[in-house]
C-alpha positions as CSV (number, residue, x, y, z in Angstrom):
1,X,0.0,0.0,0.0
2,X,1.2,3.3,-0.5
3,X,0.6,6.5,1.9
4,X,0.7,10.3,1.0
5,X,0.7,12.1,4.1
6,X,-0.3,15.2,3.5
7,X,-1.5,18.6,4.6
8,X,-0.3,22.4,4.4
9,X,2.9,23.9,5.5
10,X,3.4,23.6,9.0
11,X,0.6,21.1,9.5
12,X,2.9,19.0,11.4
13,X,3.7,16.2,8.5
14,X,7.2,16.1,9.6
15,X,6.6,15.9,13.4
16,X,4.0,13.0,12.7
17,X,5.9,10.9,10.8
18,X,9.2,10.8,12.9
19,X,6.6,9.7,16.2
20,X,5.5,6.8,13.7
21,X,8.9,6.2,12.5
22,X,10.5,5.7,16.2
23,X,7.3,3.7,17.1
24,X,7.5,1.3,13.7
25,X,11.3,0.4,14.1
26,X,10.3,-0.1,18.2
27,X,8.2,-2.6,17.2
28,X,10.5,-4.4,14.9
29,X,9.9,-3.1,11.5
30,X,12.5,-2.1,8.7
31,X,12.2,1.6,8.3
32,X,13.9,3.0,5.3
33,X,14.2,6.3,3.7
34,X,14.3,9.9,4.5
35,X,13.4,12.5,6.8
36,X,13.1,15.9,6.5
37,X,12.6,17.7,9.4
38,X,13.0,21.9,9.6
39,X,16.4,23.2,11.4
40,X,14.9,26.0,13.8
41,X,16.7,28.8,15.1
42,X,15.1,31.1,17.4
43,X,11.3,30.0,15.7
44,X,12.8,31.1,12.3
45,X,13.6,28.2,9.3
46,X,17.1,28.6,9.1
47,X,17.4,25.1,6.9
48,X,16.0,21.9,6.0
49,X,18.0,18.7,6.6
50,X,17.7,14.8,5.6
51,X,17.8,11.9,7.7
52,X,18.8,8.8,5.9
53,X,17.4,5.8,7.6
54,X,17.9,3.6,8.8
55,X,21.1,5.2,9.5
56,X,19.8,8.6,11.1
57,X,22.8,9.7,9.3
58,X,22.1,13.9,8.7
59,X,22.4,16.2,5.6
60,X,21.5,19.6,5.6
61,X,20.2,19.5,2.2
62,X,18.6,23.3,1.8
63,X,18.8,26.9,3.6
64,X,16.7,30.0,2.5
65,X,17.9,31.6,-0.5
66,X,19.0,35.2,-1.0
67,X,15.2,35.7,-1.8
68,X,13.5,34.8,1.4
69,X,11.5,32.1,2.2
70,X,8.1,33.1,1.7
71,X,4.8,30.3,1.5
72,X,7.7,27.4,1.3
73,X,9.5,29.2,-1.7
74,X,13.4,30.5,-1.9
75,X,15.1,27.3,-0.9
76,X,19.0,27.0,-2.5
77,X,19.1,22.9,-2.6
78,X,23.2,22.3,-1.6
79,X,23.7,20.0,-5.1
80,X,26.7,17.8,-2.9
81,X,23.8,17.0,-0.3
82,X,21.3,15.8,-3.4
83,X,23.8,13.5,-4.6
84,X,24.4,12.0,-1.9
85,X,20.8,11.6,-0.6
86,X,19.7,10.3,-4.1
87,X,23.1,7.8,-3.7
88,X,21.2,6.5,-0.8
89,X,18.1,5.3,-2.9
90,X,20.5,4.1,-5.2
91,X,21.8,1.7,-2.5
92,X,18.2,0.9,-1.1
93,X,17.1,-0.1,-4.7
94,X,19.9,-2.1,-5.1
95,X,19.7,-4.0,-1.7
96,X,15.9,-4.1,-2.3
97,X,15.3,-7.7,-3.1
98,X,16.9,-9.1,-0.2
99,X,16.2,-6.7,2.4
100,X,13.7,-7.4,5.6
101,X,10.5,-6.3,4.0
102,X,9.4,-3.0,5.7
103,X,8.3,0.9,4.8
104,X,10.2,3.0,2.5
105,X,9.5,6.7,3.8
106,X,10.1,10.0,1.8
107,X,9.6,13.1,2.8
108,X,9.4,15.1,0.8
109,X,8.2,14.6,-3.2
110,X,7.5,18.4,-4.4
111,X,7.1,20.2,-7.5
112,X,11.2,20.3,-8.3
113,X,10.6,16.3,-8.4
114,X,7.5,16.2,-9.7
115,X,7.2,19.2,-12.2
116,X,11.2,20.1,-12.7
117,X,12.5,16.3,-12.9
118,X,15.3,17.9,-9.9
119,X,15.6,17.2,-6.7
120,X,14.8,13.7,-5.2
121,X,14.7,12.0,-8.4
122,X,15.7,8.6,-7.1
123,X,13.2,8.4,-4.7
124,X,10.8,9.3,-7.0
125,X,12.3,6.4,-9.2
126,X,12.0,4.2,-6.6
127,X,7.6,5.2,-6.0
128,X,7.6,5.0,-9.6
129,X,8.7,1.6,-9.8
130,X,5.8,0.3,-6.9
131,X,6.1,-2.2,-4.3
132,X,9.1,-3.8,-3.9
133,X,10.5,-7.1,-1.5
134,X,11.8,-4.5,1.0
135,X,9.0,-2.4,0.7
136,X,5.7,-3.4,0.0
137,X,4.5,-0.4,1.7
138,X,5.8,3.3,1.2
139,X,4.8,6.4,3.0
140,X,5.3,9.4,1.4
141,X,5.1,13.0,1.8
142,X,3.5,15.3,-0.4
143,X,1.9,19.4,0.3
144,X,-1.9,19.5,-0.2
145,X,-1.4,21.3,-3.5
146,X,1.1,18.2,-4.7
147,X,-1.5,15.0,-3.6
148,X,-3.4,14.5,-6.5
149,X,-0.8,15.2,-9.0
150,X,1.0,12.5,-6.7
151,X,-1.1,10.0,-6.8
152,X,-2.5,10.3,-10.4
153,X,1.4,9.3,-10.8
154,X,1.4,6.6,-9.0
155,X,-1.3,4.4,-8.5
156,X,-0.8,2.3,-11.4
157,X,1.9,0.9,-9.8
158,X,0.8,0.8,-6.5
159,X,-2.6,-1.9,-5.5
160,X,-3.7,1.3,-3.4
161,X,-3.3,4.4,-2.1
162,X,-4.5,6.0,0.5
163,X,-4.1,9.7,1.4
164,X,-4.7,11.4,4.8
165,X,-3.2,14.2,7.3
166,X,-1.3,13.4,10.3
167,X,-3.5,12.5,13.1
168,X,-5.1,9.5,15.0
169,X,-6.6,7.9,12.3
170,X,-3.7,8.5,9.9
171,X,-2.0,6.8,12.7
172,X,-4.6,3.6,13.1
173,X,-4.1,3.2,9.5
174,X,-0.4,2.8,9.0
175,X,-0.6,1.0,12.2
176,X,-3.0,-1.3,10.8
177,X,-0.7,-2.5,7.5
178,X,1.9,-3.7,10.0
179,X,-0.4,-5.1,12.4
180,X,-1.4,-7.5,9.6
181,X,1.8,-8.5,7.9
């Protein structure tokens, strides 16, 4: 099954999905992916890292461009950090078929991956691809704005989708995939 999270910015998206991340691997499931939570200084966005999992190795992968940040806009993308957080799908595609099946997480798939072919193409690859051994389930992150689009893309691939905002039953529900595998 594949999840979009979704919601506006500053909805929380983030915030949820690291609680369900710490609370899938407690209970024994293979989390892989990427996070990207918001690098705060004094309650301003100062960046925006990744955390490759499993790892929880960290890139800071964007800070606020010259232009501001303004509605989620301005964001200069460090080009060293995108390499080597697309390198890391590489590797999870590659290790795929013989990996403890699990959920693949990505946070985020926005318009420079969906509408500028930039950005986190190889995760994008990999949702484009569907389901695979490692992963027969995928959670993915996507503004309010981005969900359709996102799931017009991919659910031919994928036996279902099923979009929601973070919150108690977004919760049941992802709860209720690994509860049954």
């Amino acid at each position: 099954m594949l999840f979009i999270l979704t919601g506006d910015i500053r909805t929380g998206k983030t915030t949820w999905l690291e609680a369900r991340v710490q609370e899938l691997a407690a209970a024994g499931v293979s989390v892989r992916g990427v996070l990207a939570p918001g690098v705060w200084r004094d309650g301003e966005k100062v960046g925006i890292e990744n955390v490759l999992l499993p790892s929880r190795k960290r890139v800071l992968l964007a800070t606020p461009s010259t232009n501001g940040c303004k509605a989620g806009q301005g964001w200069s993308f460090d080009a060293e950090a995108l390499a080597h957080v697309n390198a890391h799908f590489v590797k999870l595609r590659e290790g795929a078929d013989n990996a403890r099946p699990g959920l693949l997480v990505i946070d985020e798939i926005g318009p420079l991956e969906l509408r500028r072919g930039a950005g986190l193409t190889a995760a994008l690859a990999l949702l484009d691809a569907g389901p695979a051994p490692a992963w027969p389930h995928a959670l993915v992150v996507a503004r309010s704005s981005l969900a359709n689009e996102l799931n017009d893309r991919l659910a031919e691939n994928w036996a279902s989708v099923e979009s929601f905002l973070p919150g108690e039953t977004a919760t049941r529900l992802l709860r209720s995939a690994f509860s049954r595998a």
